[in-house]
C-alpha positions as CSV (number, residue, x, y, z in Angstrom):
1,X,-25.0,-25.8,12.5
2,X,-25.8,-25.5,8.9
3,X,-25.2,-22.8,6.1
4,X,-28.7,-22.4,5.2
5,X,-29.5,-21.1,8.8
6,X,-26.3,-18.6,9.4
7,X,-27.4,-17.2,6.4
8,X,-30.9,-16.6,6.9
9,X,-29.7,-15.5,10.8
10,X,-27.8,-12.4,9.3
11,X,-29.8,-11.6,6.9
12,X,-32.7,-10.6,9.6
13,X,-29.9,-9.0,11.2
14,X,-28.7,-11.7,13.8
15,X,-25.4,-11.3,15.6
16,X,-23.2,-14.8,14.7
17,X,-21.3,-16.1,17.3
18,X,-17.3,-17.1,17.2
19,X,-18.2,-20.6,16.2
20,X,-20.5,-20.1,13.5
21,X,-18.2,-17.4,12.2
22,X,-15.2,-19.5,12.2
23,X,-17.6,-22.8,10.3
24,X,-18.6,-20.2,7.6
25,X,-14.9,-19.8,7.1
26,X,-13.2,-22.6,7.2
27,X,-16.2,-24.2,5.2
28,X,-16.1,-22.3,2.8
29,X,-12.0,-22.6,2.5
30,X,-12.2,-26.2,2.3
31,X,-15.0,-26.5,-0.5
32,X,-17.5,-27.7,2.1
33,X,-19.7,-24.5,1.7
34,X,-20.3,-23.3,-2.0
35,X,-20.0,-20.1,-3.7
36,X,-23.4,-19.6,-4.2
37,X,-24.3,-19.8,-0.3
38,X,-21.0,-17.8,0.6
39,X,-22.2,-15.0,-2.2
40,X,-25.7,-15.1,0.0
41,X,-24.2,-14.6,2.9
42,X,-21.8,-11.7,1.8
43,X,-24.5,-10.1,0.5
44,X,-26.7,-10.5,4.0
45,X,-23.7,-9.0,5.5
46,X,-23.2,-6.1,3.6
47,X,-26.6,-5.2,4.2
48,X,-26.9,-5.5,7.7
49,X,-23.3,-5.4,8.6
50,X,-21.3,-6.9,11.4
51,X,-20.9,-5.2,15.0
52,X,-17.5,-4.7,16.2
53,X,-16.8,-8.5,18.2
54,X,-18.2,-10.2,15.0
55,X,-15.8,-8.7,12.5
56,X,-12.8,-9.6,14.8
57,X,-13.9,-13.0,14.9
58,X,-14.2,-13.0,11.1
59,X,-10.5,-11.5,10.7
60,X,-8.9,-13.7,13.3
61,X,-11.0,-17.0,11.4
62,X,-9.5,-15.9,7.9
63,X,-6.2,-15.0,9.6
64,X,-6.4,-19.0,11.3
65,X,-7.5,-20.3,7.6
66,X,-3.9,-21.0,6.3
67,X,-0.1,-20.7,7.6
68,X,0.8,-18.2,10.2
69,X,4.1,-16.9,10.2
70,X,6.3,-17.6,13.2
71,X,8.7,-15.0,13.7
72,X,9.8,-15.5,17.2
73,X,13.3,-15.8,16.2
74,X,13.8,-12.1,15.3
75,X,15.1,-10.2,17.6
76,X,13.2,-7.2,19.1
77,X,9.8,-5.6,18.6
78,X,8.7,-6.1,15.0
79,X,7.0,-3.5,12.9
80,X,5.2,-3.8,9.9
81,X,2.9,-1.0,7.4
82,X,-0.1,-1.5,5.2
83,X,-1.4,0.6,2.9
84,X,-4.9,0.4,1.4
85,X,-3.3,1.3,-1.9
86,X,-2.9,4.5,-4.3
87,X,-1.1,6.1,-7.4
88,X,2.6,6.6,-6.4
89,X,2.7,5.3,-2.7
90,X,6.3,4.6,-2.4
91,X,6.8,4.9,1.3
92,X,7.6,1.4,2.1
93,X,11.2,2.0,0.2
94,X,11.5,4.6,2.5
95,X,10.5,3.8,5.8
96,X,12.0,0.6,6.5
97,X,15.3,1.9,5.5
98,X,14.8,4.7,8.3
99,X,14.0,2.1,10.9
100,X,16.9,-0.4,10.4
101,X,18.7,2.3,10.7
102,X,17.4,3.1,14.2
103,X,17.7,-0.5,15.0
104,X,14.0,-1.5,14.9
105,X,13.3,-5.0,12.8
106,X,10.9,-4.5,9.5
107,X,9.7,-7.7,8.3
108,X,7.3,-7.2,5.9
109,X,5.2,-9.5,3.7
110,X,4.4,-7.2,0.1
111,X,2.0,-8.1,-3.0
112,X,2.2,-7.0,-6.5
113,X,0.3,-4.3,-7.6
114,X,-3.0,-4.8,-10.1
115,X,-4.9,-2.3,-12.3
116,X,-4.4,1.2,-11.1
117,X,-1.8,0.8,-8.1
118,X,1.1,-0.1,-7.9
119,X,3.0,-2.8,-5.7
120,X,5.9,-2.9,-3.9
121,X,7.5,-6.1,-4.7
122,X,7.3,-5.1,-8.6
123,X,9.0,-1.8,-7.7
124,X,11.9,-3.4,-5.8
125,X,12.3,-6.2,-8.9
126,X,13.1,-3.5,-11.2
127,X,16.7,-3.3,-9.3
128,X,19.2,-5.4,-11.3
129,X,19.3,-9.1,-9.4
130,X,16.8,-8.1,-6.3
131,X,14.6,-10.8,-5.1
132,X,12.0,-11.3,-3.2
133,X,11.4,-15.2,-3.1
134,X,13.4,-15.7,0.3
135,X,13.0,-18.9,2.6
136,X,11.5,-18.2,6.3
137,X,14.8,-18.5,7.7
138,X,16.6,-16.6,5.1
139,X,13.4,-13.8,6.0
140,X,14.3,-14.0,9.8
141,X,18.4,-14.0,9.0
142,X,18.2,-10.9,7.5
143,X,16.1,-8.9,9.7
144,X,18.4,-10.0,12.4
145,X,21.6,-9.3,10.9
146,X,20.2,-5.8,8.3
147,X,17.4,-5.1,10.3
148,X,14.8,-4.7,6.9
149,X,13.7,-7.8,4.8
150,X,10.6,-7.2,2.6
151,X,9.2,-10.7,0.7
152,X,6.7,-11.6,-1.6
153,X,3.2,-13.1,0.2
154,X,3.1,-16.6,1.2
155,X,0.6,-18.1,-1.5
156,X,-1.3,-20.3,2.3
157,X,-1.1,-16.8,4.1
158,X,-4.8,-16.3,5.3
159,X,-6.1,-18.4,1.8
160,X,-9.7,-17.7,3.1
161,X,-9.2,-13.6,2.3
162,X,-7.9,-14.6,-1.3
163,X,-11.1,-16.7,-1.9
164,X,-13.7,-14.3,-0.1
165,X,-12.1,-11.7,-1.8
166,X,-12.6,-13.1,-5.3
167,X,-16.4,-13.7,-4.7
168,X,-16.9,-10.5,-3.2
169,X,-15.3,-8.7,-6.6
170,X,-17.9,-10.5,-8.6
171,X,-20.8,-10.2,-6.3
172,X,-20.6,-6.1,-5.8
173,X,-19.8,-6.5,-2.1
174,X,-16.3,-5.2,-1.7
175,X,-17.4,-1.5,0.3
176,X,-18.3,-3.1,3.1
177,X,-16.2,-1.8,5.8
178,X,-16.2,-5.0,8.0
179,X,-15.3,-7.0,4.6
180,X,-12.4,-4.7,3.8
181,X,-11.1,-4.7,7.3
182,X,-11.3,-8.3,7.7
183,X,-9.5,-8.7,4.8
184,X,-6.4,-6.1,5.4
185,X,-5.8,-7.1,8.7
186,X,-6.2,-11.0,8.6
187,X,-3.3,-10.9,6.8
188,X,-1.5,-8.4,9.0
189,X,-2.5,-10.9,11.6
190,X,-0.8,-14.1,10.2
191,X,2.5,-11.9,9.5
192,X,3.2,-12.1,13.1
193,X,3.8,-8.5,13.3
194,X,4.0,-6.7,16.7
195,X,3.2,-3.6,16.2
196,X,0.9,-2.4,12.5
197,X,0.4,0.6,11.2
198,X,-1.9,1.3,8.3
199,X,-1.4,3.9,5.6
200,X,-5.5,4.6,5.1
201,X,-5.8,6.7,1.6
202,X,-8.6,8.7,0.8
203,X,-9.4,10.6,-2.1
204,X,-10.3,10.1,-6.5
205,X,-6.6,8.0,-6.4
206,X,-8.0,6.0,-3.0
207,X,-10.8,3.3,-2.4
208,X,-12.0,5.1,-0.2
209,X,-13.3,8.5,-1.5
210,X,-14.9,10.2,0.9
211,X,-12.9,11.3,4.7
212,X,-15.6,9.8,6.6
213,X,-15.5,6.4,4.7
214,X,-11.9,6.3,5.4
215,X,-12.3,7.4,9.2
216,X,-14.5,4.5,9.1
217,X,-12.0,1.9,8.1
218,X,-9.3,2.9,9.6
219,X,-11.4,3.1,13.3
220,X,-12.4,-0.8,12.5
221,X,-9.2,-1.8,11.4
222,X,-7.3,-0.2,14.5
223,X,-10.2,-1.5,16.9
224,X,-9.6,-5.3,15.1
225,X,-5.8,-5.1,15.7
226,X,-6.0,-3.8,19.5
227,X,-8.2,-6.4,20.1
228,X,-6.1,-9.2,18.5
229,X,-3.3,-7.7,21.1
230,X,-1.4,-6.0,18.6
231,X,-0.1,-2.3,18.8
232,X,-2.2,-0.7,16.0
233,X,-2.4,2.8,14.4
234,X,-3.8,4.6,11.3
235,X,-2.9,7.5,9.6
236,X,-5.6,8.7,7.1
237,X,-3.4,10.2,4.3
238,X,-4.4,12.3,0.7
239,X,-4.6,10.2,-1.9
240,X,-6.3,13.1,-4.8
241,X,-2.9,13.1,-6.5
242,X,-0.3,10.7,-6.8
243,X,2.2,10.6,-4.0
244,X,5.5,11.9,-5.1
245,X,6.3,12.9,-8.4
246,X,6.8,9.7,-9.9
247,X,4.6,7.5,-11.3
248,X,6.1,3.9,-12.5
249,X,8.2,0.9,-10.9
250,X,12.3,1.9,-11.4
251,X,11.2,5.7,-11.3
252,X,9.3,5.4,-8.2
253,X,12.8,3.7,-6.6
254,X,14.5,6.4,-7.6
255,X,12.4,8.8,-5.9
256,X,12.6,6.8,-2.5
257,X,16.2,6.6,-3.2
258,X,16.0,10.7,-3.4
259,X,14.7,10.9,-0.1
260,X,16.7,8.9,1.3
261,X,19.7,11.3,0.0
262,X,17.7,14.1,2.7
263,X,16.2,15.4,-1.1
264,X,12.9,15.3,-2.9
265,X,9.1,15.7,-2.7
266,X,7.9,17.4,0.7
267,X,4.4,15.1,0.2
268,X,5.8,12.1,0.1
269,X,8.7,12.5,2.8
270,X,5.9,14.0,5.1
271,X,3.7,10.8,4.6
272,X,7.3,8.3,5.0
273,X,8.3,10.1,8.1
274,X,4.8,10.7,9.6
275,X,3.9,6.6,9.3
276,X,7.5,5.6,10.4
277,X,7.0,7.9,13.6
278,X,4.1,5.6,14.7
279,X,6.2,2.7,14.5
280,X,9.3,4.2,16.4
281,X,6.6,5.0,19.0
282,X,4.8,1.6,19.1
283,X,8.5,0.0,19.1
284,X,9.2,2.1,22.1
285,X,11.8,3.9,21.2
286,X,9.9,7.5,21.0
287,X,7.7,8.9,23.2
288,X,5.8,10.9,21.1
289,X,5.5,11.5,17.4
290,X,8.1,14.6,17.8
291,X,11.1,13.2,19.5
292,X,10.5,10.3,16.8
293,X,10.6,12.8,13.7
294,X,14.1,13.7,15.0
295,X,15.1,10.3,15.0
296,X,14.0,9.4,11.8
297,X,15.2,12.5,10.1
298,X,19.0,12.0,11.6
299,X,18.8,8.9,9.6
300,X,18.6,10.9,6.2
301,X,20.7,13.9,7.0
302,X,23.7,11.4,8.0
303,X,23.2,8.9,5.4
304,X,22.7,5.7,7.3
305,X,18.7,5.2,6.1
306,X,20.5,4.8,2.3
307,X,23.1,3.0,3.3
308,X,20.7,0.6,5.1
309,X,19.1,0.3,2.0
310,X,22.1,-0.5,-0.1
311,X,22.7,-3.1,2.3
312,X,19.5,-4.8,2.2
313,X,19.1,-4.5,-1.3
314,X,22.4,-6.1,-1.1
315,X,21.1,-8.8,0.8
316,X,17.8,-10.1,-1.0
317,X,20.4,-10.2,-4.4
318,X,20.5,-6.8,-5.4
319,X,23.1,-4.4,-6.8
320,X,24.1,-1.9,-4.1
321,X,25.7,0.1,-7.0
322,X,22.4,1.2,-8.2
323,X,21.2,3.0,-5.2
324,X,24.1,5.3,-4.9
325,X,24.3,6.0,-8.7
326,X,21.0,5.7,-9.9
327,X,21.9,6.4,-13.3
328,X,22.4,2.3,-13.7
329,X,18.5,1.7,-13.9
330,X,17.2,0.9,-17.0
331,X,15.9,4.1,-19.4
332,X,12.6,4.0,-21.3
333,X,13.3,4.7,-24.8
334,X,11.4,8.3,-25.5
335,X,10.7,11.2,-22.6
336,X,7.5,13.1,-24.1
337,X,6.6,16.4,-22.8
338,X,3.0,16.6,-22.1
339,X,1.9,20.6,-21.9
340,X,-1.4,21.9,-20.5
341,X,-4.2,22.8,-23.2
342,X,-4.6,26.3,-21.2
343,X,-3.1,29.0,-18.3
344,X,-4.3,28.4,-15.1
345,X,-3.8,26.8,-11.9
346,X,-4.3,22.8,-11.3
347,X,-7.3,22.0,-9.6
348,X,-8.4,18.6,-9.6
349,X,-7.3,15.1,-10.4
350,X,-9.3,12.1,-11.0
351,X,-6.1,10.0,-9.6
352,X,-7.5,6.5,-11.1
353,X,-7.0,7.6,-14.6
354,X,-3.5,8.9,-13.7
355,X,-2.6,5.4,-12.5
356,X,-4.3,4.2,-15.3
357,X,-1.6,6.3,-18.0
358,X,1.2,4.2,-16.3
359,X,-0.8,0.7,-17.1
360,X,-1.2,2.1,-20.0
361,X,2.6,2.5,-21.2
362,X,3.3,-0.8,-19.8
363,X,4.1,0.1,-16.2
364,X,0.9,-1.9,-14.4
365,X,-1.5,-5.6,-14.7
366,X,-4.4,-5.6,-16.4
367,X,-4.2,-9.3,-15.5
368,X,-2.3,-11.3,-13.2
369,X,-0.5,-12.8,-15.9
370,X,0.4,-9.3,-17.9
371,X,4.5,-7.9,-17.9
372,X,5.5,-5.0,-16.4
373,X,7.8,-3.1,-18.1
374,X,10.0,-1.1,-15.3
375,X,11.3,1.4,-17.3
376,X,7.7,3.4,-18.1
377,X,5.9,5.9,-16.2
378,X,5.2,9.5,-15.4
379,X,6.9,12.6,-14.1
380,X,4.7,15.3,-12.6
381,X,6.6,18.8,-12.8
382,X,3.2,20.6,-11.0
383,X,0.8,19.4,-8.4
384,X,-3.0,20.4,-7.2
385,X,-2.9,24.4,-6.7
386,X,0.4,25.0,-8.8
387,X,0.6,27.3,-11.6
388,X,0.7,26.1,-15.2
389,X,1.3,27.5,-18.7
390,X,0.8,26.0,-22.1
391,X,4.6,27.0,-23.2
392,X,5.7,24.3,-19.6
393,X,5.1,20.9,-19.3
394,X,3.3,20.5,-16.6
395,X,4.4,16.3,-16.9
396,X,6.8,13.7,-18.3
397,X,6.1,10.3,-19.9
398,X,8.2,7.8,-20.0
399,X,7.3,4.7,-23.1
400,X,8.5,2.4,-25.1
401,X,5.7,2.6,-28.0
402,X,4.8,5.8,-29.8
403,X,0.9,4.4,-30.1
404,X,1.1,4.2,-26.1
405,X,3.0,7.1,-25.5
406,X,-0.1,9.1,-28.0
407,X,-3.2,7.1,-26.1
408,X,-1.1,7.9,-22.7
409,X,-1.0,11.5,-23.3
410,X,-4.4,12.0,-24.0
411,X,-5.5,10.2,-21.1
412,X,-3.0,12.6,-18.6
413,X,-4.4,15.5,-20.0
414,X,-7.9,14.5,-19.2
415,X,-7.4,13.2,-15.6
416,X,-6.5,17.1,-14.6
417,X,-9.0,20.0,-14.4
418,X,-7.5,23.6,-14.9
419,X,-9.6,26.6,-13.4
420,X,-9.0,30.3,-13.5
421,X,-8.4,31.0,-10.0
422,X,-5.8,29.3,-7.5
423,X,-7.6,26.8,-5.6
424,X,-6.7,25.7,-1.6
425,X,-5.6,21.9,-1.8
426,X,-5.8,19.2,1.6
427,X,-3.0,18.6,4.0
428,X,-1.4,15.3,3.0
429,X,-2.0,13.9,6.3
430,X,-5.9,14.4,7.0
431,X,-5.8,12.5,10.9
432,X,-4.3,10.1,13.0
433,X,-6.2,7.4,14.9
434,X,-4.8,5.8,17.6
């Protein structure tokens, strides 16, 4: 077996078997296959593709590349939620607070966010004290005993994905739905998660635009995860407009932290509850999405999803105090109004942009190695089909530099189209795939 030959094999469209799959992996992790064969042969495959039994084999070879996590020691059916990413997607701050709460185990591996999107482990480090460098068994010890643990990705969790994944992003052969399914759910895989459910956007805020693309995806990824044994579903969600109303780390906490008080945005508590439902169900404890809803809902109107996630902020170092008086996270220094240039109704977004006004102001990574401020960001007062009039601010910013806040501004204002007549916007949830 030699790389010259698997790659001249797919590119006439051949069909690789287990074992050549898993050599072109774990030759490439361990330098014995270089970059310019691996580019070939990503490029062979995003031409010709990769049937369904050959793109599990891939995931479960980039999911065997490194450590897998051994979570046998927690207690119960584990869940876990990915999300392919998008501008304001705070529902991991929600949901696992509703499930502790119900007594079903989160343990969740989370990454920082880059460029346009956000991540979850920056959001939760913008609470005084919080951390998310835990030990396994101080992971397992705290889902056992709280019932919610989120921590920062392994740096030997499925290695293969990270170094695939960085050739592919130079070699213009990331949309490739095989590719991005492979990489999702090897490392869903290695999180020893028993039941997954994945948060497909879709949309100008999403990477993938187009409903059928994300259809697509989510189909592969829930056909990878069934096959691997695991208890898989996808909920294809909008991602046209951020998710919520805020935009930015400690104001995108607060917002989950609004929910949780039974308040807030209707978007994004239909998108927590409607993802959290599939992981009642898979953990058994619902028969159908409804009777979960209930569930998950009792858990805000009585208080115990917050105070689940006072407790487990508690836990990873946190100070409970600043979830029941919110007031204690930091402030950004100057609140600009930003108005719209005409009457009308919103009726388009071109969501990138608006993630890219909270890099701007400080609030994302151009780089791996660039510093977040937590305190900058965005409030949206109107969303897609709302009315707006140039005497009402139609958004907030939140900065710490009057040239960023300017640049910022400009850039907001741009990102939204205004038209005449109201306009019909998507449902928030677009389909489940189960």
């Amino acid at each position: 077996m030699n790389m010259y030959d698997l790659i001249r094999k797919k590119r006439d469209g051949g069909i690789l078997s287990k074992e050549e799959i898993r050599y072109i992996v774990m030759g490439y992790t361990g330098g014995a296959i270089p970059d310019y064969q691996m580019a070939s042969f990503l490029m062979a495959v995003y031409f010709q593709g990769m049937n369904p039994q050959e793109t599990v084999d891939l995931t479960l070879a980039m999911a065997d590349s490194g450590d897998r996590l051994d979570l046998s020691d927690i207690k119960g059916i584990k869940v876990d939620k990915h999300s392919t990413g998008g501008v304001g997607d705070k529902t991991s701050l929600i949901l696992g607070p509703m499930l502790a709460a119900l007594g079903i185990p989160v343990a969740k591996m989370s990454g920082r966010g880059l460029g346009h999107t956000g991540g979850t482990i920056d959001k939760l480090e913008s609470i005084e004290g919080f951390s998310t460098d835990l030990t396994r068994e101080q992971f397992v010890q705290n889902v056992n005993r709280i019932g919610l643990a989120i921590a920062g990705q392994t740096s030997n969790l499925a290695p293969a994905d990270k170094k695939i994944y960085a050739l592919r992003d130079v070699t213009a052969t990331v949309d490739n739905p095989s590719l991005i399914a492979a990489s999702i759910m090897s490392k869903k895989l290695a999180s020893d998660a028993d039941v997954i459910v994945l948060d497909v956007k879709t949309g100008s805020g999403a990477f993938m635009q187009t409903i059928e693309e994300a259809e697509q995806l989510a189909e592969t990824m829930v056909s990878i995860g069934r096959m691997a044994g695991k208890k898989t579903y996808a909920v294809i969600t909008d991602m046209n407009e951020p998710l919520g109303e805020m935009v930015g780390n400690a104001l995108e906490v607060q917002e989950a932290v609004d929910i949780l008080r039974n308040r807030g945005d209707i978007r994004l508590r239909e998108v927590a509850i409607t993802l959290a439902s599939y992981m009642v169900m898979g953990a058994g404890r619902a028969s159908g999405p409804e009777e979960a809803r209930k569930l998950l809902e009792g858990t805000l109107a009585d208080g115990s999803a917050l105070d689940k996630f006072a407790e487990f902020v508690a836990a990873q170092g946190g100070n409970p105090r600043w979830i029941y008086e919110p007031e204690h996270f930091p402030q950004a220094k100057l609140v600009e109004p930003v108005y719209p240039e005409k009457n009308g109704y919103l009726s388009a977004c071109r969501n990138r942009e608006v993630g890219m006004v909270s890099l701007i102001l400080g609030g994302g990574r151009e780089t791996k190695e660039s510093r977040i401020d937590p305190t900058v960001g965005i409030r949206l007062c109107r969303h897609l089909g709302d009315a707006v009039q140039v005497d009402e601010p139609f958004a907030y910013l939140y900065a710490n530099d009057d040239q960023k806040a300017a640049e910022a501004k400009k850039r907001l204002l741009a990102a939204y189209d205004i038209s005449a007549a109201p306009v019909e916007c998507q449902p928030v949830i677009r389909k489940v795939i189960l």
